[in-house]
C-alpha positions in Angstrom: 0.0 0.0 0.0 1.8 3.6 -0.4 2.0 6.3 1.4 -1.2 8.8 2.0 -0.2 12.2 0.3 -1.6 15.2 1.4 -3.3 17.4 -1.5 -4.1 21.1 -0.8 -5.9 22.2 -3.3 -6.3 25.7 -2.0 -10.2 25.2 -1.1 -9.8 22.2 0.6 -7.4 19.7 2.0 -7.1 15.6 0.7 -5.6 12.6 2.1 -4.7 10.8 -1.1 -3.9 7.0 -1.9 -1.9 6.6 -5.8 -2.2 2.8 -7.5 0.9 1.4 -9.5 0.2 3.2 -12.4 0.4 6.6 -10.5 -3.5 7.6 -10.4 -5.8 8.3 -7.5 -6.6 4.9 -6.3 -8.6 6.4 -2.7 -9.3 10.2 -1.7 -10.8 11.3 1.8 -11.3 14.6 3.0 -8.3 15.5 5.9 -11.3 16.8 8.5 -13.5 13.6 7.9 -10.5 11.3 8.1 -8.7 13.0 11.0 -12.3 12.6 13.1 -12.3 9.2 11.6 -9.1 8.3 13.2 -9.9 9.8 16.6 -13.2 7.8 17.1 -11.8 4.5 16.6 -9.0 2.4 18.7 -6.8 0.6 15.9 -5.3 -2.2 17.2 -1.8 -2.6 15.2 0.9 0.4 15.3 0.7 2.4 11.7 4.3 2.5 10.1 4.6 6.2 8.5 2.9 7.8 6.0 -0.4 5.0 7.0 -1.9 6.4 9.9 -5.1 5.6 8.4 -4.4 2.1 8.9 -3.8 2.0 12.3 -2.8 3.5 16.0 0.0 6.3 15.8 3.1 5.8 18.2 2.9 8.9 20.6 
């Protein structure tokens, strides 16, 4: 899986996901997925650039 990038597109802000081939496999919205992440306990450690996928180290 790669790494979420962060697009700011001047209006709004997007966590973005690219496939192989270099297009937008996945998009979310940064203030839906950073409230996202808050209400749920992950139970794995997320390596960098995945904290999507999982609890941050503090």
């Amino acid at each position: 899986m790669s790494k979420r990038e962060l697009i700011d597109t001047g209006t709004e802000k997007r966590y973005v996901r690219r496939g192989k081939e270099g297009k937008f496999k996945e998009s979310v919205d940064v203030s839906g997925s950073l409230s996202a992440d808050a209400r749920h306990d992950a139970k794995h450690d997320a390596k960098p650039g995945q904290g999507d996928k999982g609890d941050l180290k503090p």
